[in-house]
C-alpha positions as CSV (number, residue, x, y, z in Angstrom):
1,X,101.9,97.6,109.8
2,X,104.4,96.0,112.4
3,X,102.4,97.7,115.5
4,X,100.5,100.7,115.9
5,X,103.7,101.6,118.4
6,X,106.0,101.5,115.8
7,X,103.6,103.9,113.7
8,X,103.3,106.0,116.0
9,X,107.1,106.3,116.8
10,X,108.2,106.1,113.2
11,X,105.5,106.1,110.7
12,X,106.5,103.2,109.6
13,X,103.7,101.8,107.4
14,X,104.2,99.4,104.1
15,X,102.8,99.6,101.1
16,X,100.9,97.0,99.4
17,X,101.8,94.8,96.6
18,X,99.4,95.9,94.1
19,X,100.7,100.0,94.7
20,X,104.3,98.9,94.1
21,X,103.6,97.7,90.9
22,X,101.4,100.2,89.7
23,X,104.1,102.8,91.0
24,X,106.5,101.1,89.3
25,X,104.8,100.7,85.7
26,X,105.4,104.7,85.8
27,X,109.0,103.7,84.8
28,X,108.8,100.5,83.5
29,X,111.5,100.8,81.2
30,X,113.7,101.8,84.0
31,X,113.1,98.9,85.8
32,X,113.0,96.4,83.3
33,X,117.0,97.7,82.3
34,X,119.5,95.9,84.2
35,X,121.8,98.7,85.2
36,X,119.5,101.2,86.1
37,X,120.1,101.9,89.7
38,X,117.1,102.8,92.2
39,X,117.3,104.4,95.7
40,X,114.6,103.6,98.4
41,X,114.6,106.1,101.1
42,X,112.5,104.4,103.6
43,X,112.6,101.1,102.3
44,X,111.4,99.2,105.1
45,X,111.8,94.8,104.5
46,X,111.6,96.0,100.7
47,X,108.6,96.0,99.5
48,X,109.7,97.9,96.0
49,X,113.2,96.7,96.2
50,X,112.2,93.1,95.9
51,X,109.8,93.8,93.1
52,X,112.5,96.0,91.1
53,X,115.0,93.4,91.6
54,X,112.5,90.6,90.2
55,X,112.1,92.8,87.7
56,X,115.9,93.6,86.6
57,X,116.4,89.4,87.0
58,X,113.4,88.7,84.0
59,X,115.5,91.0,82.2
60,X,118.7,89.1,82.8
61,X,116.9,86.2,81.3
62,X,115.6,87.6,78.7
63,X,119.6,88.7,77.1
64,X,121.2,86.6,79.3
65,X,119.5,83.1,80.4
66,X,121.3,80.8,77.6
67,X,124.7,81.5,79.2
68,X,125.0,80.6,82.4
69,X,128.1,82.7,83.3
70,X,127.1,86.2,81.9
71,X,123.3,85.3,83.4
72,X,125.4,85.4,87.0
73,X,127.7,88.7,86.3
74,X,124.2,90.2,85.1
75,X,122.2,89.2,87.8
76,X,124.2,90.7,90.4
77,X,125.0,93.6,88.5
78,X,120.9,94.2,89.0
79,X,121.2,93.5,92.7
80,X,124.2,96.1,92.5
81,X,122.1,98.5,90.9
82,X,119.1,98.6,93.8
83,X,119.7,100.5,96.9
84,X,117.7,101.5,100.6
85,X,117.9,103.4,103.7
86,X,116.1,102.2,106.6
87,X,115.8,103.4,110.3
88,X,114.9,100.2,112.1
89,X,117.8,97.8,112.2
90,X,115.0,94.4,111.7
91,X,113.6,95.9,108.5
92,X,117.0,96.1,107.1
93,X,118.2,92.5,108.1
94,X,114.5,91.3,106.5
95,X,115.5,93.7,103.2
96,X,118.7,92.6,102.8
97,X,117.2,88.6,103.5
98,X,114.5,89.4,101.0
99,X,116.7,90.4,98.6
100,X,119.5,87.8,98.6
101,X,116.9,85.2,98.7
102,X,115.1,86.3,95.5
103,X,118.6,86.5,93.6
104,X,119.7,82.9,95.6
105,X,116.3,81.5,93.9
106,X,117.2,83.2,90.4
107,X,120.1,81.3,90.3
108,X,119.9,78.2,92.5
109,X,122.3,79.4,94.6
110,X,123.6,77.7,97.9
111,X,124.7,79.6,101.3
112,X,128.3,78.3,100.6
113,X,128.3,79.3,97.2
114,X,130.9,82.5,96.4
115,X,127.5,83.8,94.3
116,X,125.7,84.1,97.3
117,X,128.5,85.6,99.4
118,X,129.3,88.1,97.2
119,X,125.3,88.9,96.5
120,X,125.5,89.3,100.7
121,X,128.8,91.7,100.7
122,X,127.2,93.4,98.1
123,X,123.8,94.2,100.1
124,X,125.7,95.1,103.5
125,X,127.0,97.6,101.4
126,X,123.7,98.7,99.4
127,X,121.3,98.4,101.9
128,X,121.8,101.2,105.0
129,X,120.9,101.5,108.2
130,X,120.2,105.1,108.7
131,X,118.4,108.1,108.2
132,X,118.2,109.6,104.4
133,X,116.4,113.1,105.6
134,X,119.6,113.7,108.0
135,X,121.7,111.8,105.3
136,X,124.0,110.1,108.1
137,X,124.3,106.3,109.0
138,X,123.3,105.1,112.6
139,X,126.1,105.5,114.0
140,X,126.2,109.8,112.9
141,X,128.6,108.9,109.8
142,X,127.9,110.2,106.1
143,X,126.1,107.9,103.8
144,X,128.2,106.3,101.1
145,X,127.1,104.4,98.5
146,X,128.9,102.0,96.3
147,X,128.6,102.7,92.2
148,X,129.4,98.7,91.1
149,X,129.8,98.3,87.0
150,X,130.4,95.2,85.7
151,X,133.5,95.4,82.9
152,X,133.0,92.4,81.8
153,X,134.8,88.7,82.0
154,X,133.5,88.1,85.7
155,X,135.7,91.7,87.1
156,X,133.7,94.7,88.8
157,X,134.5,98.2,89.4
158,X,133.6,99.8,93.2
159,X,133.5,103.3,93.4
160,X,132.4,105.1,96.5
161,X,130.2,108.3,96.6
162,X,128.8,110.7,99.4
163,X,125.3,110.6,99.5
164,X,125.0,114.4,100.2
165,X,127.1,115.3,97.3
166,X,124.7,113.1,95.2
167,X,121.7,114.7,95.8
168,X,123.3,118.0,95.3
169,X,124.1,117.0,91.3
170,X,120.3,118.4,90.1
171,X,120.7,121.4,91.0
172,X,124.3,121.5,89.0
173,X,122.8,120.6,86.0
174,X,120.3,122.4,85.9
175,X,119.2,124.4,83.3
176,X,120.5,128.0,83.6
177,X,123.0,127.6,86.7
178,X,126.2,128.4,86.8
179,X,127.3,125.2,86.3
180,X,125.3,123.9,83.4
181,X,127.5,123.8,80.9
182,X,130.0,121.3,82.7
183,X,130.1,117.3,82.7
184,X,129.0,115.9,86.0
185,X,132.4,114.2,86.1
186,X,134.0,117.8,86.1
187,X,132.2,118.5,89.4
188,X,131.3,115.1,91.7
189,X,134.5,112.8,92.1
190,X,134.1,109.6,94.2
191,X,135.3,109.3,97.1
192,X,137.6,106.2,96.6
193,X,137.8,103.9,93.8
194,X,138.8,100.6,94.1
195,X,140.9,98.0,92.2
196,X,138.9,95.8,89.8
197,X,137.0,92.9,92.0
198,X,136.0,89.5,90.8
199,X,133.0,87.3,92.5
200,X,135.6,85.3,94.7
201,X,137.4,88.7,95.9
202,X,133.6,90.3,96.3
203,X,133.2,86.6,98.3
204,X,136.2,86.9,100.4
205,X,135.5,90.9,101.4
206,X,132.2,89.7,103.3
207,X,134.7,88.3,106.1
208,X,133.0,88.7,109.4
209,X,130.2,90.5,108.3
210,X,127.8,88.2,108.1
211,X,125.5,89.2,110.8
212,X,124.7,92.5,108.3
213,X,121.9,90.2,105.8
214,X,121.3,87.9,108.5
């Protein structure tokens, strides 16, 4: 723990390396796939963030390390596959830190380095600072969250979906409702899709933003 304040106030309380593992071997062939993606509620400086990632990278170089180009797409397609909500505004700066330094060490990557901007874009995005029981961003807005796929030859697709509507698919398919019987593309449309991106555009869109991973 932070402070016994801070438990107090938010239950905030982290849990050890050894449990994040063992948690995590429950799925291990989820997080051992690169383009699985993963949702931490609470997730704090990213205590299982940071291990999934590490994770998803082994697997990058286990298909990927003998090129050096696709092992970059691939790697960041595993950072764009992880995802948090945090309340306290330090933790997330420390997850998002955590994070981009793991993938910056993966692939020697410098702080001037379009790699490491876009890895940073990508986490301001991925990382939120907000509430998941009340769904809603500090500030009172809805959480959306960015689906990234990689389409190959270094361009990525962004599309953008409402966290509320997400959590809502279960119940849709379902067996037995109402519903069952239809595609989850019939019933949960993003909220905007954007033009193909490639890792200098990803780069560029980071802007003046970069006080979000520091």
């Amino acid at each position: 723990m932070k402070s016994k304040q801070r438990v107090a106030d938010h239950g905030e309380v982290f849990t050890p390396e050894w449990l994040v593992e063992a948690m995590l071997d429950l799925v291990k062939a989820e997080t051992e796939r690169i383009d699985s993606r993963f949702l931490e509620p609470a997730c704090g400086s990213g205590n299982f963030l940071v291990k999934i990632l590490q994770r998803k990278l082994a697997a990058v170089e286990l298909k990927f390390g003998r090129s050096d180009f696709e092992k970059k797409q691939y790697a960041l397609l595993a950072l764009m596959c992880t995802y948090g909500i945090e309340l306290l505004e330090d933790n997330i700066a420390e997850c998002r830190m955590n994070m981009l330094e793991i993938l910056a060490d993966y692939l020697k990557l410098e702080e001037s380095d379009e790699y490491y901007r876009a890895a940073a874009y990508v986490l301001s995005l991925n990382i939120v600072h907000g509430d998941a029981l009340k769904m809603c961003t500090s500030d009172g807005k809805a959480i959306i969250f960015a689906e990234w796929g990689y389409l190959g030859k270094g361009k990525f697709q962004r599309r953008d979906f409402n966290l509320n509507t997400l959590t809502l698919s279960s119940s849709f398919s379902a067996e037995g409702s109402l519903f069952a019987h239809l595609g989850k593309q019939e019933i949960f449309m993003p909220t905007k899709t954007y033009p193909t991106m490639t890792i200098g555009e990803l780069a560029a869109s980071l802007g003046d933003r970069p006080k979000e991973v520091a």
